[in-house]
ZADO-1210 file (C-alpha; in nm, 4 decimals, padded with zeros to 6 digits):
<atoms>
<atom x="-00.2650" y="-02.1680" z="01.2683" code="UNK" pos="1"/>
<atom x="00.0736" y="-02.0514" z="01.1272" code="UNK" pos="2"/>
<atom x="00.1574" y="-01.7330" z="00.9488" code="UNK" pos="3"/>
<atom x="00.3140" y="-01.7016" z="00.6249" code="UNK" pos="4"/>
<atom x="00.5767" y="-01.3980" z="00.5288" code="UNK" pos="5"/>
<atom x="00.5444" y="-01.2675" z="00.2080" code="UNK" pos="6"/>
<atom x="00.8138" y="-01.0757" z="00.0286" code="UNK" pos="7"/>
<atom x="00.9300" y="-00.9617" z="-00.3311" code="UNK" pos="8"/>
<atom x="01.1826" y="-00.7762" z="-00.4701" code="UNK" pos="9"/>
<atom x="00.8748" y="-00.6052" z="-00.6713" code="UNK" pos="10"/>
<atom x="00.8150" y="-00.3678" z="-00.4225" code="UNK" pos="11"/>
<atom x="01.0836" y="-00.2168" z="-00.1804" code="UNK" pos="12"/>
<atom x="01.2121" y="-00.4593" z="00.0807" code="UNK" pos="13"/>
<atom x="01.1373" y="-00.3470" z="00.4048" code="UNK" pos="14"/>
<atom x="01.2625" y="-00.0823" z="00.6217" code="UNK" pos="15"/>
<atom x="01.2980" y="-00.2484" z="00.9895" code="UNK" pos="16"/>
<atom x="01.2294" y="-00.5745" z="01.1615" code="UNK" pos="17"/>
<atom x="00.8655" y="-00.6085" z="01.0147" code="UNK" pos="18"/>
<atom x="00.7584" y="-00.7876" z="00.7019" code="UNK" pos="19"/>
<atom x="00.6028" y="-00.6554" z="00.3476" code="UNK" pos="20"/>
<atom x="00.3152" y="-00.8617" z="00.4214" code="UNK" pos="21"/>
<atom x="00.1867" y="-01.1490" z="00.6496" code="UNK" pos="22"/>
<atom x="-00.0627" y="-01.4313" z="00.5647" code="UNK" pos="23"/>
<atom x="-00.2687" y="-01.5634" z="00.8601" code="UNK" pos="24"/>
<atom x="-00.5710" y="-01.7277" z="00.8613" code="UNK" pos="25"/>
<atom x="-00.7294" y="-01.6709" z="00.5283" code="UNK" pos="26"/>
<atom x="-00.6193" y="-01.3037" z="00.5183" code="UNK" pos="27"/>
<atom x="-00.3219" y="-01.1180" z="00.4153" code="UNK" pos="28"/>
<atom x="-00.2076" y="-00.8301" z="00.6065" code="UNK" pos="29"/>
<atom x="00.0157" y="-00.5861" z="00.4229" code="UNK" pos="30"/>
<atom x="00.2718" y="-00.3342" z="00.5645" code="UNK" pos="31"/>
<atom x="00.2449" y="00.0011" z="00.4742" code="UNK" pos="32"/>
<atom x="00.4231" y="00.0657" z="00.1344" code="UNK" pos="33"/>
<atom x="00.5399" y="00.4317" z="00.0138" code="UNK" pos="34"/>
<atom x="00.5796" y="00.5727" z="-00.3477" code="UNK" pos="35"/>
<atom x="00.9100" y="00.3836" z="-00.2966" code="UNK" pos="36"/>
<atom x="01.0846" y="00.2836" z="-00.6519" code="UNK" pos="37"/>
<atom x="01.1564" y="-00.0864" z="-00.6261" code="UNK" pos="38"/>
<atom x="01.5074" y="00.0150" z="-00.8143" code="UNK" pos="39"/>
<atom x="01.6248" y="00.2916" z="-00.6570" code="UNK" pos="40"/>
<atom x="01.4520" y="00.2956" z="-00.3317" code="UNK" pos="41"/>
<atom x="01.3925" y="00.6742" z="-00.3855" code="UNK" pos="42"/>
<atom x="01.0483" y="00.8735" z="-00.4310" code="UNK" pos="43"/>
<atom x="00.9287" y="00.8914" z="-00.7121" code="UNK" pos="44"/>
<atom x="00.9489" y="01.2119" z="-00.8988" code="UNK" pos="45"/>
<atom x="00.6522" y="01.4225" z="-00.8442" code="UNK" pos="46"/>
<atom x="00.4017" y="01.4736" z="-00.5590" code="UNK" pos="47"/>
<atom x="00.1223" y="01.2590" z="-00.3839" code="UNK" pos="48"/>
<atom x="-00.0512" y="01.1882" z="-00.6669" code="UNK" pos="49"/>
<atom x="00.2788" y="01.0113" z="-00.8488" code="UNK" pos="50"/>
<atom x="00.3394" y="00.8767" z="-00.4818" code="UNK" pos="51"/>
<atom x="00.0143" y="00.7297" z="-00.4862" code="UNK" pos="52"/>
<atom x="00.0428" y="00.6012" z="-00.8066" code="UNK" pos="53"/>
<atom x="00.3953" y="00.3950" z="-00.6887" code="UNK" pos="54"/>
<atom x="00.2392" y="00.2713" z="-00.3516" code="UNK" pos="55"/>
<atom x="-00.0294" y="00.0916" z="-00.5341" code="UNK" pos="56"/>
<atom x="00.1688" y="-00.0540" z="-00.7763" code="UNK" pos="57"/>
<atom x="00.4240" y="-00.1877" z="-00.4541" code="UNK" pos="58"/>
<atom x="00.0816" y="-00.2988" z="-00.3053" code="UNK" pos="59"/>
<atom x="-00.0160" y="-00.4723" z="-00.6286" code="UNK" pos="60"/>
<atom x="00.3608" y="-00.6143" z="-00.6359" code="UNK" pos="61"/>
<atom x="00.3346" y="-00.7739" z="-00.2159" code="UNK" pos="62"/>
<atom x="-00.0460" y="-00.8702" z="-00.3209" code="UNK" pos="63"/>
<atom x="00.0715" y="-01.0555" z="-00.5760" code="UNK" pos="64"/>
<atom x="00.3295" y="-01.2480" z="-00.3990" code="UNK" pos="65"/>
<atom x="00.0696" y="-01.3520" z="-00.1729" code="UNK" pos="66"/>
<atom x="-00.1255" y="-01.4800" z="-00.4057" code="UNK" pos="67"/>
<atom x="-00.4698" y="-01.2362" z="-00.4505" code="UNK" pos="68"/>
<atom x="-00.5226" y="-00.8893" z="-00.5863" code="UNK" pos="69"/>
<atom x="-00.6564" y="-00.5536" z="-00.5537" code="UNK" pos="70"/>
<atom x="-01.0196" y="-00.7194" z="-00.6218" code="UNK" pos="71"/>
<atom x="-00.9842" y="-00.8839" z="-00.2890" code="UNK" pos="72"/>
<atom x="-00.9172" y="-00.6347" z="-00.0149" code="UNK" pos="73"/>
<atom x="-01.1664" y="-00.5683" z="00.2230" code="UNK" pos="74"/>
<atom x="-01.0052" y="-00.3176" z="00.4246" code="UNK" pos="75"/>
<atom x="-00.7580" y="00.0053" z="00.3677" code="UNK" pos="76"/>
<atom x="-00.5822" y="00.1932" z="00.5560" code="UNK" pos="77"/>
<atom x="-00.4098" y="00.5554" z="00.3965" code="UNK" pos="78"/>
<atom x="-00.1777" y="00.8109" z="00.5714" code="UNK" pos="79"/>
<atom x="-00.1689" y="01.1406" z="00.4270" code="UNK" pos="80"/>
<atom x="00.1187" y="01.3884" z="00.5396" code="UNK" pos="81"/>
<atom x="-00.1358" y="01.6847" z="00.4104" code="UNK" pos="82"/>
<atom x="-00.5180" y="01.6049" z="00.4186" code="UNK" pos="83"/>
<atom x="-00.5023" y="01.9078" z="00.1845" code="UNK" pos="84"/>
<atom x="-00.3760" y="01.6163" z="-00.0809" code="UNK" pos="85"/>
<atom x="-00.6858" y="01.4004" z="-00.0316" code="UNK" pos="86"/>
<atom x="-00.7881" y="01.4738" z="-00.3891" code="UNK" pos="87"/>
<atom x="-00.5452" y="01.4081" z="-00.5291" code="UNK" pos="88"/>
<atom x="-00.4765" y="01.0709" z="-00.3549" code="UNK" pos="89"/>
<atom x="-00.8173" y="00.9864" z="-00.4052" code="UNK" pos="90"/>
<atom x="-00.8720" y="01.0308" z="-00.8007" code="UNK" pos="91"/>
<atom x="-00.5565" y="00.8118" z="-00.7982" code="UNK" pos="92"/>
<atom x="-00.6801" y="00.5179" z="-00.5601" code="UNK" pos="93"/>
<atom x="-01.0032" y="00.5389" z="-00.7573" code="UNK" pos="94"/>
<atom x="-00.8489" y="00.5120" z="-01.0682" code="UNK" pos="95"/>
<atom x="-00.6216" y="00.2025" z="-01.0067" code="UNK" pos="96"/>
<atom x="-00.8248" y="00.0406" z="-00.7196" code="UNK" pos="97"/>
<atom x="-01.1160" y="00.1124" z="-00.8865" code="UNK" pos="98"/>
<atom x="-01.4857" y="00.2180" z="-00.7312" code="UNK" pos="99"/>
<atom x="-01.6945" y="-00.1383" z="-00.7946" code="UNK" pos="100"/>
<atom x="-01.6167" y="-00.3840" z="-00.5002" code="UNK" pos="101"/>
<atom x="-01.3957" y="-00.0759" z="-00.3003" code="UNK" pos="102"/>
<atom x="-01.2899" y="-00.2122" z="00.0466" code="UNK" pos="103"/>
<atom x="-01.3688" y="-00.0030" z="00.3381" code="UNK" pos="104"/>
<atom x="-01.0936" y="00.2704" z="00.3891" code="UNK" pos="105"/>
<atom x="-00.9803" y="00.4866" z="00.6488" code="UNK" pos="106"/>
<atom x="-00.7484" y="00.8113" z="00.5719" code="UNK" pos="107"/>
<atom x="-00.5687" y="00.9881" z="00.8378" code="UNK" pos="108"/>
<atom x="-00.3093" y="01.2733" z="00.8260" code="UNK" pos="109"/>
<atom x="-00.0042" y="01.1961" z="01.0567" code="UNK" pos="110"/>
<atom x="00.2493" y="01.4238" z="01.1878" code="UNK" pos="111"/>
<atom x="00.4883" y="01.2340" z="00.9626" code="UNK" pos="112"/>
<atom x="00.5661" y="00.9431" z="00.7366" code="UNK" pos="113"/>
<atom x="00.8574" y="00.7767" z="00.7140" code="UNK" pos="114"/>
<atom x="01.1914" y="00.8771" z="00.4430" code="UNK" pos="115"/>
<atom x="00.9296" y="01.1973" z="00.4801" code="UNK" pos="116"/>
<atom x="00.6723" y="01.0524" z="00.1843" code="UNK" pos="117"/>
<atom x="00.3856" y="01.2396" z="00.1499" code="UNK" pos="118"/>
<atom x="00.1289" y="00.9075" z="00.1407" code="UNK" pos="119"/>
<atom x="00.1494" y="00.5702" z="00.3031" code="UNK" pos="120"/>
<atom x="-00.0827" y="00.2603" z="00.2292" code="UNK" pos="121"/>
<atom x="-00.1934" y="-00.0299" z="00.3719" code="UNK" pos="122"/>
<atom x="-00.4272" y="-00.3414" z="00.2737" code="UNK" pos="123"/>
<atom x="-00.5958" y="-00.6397" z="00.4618" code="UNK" pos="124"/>
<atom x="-00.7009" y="-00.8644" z="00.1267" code="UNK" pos="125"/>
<atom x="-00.8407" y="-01.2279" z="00.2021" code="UNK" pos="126"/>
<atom x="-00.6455" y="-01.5163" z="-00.0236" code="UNK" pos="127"/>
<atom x="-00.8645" y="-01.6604" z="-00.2691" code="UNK" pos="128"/>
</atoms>
């Protein structure tokens, strides 16, 4: 079965030889995105919680593309520099992912994320 790359210029291109997201087999598998501006390709302003805020909405942007939504991922995947922000991340994700029909999640901390965010997220969503 083939695989599909997905890109927009909704959410920042990516970073290295991988893809924002790839659809395979019913499923679309997302890279991780940052609280990367689109724009600027800067952080946004603010901590995890605003970085949280601006990963989702690059995740809504790449889910988009692919044709399904936030209502369709069944698994997540969240890096935390700090576990100390977990809060924080989490009142965010809950907000804008929402808590009826949540996907399974996992949340690490890592030594380090990449451009040194503070929280990196990734989604497996199935295409409608």
């Amino acid at each position: 079965m083939p695989k599909t790359i997905v890109h927009t210029d909704s959410a920042p291109p990516a970073a290295g030889p991988y893809s924002q997201a790839v659809i395979a087999n019913g499923f679309v598998f997302t890279a991780g995105q940052l609280g990367l501006d689109p724009a600027t390709r800067q952080f946004v302003a603010g901590g995890v919680s605003e970085q949280t805020r601006q990963a989702l909405a690059n995740l809504r942007a790449v889910l988009e593309a692919a044709g399904t939504g936030f209502e369709h991922v069944v698994k997540a995947v969240v890096f935390l520099k700090d576990m100390n922000d977990f809060a924080a991340m989490n009142a965010v994700y809950a907000e804008i992912v929402g808590l009826e029909n949540a996907p399974a999640r996992s949340t690490v901390q890592v030594a380090r994320l990449p451009l040194d965010g503070l929280v990196e997220i990734e989604f497996v969503a199935l295409i409608p």
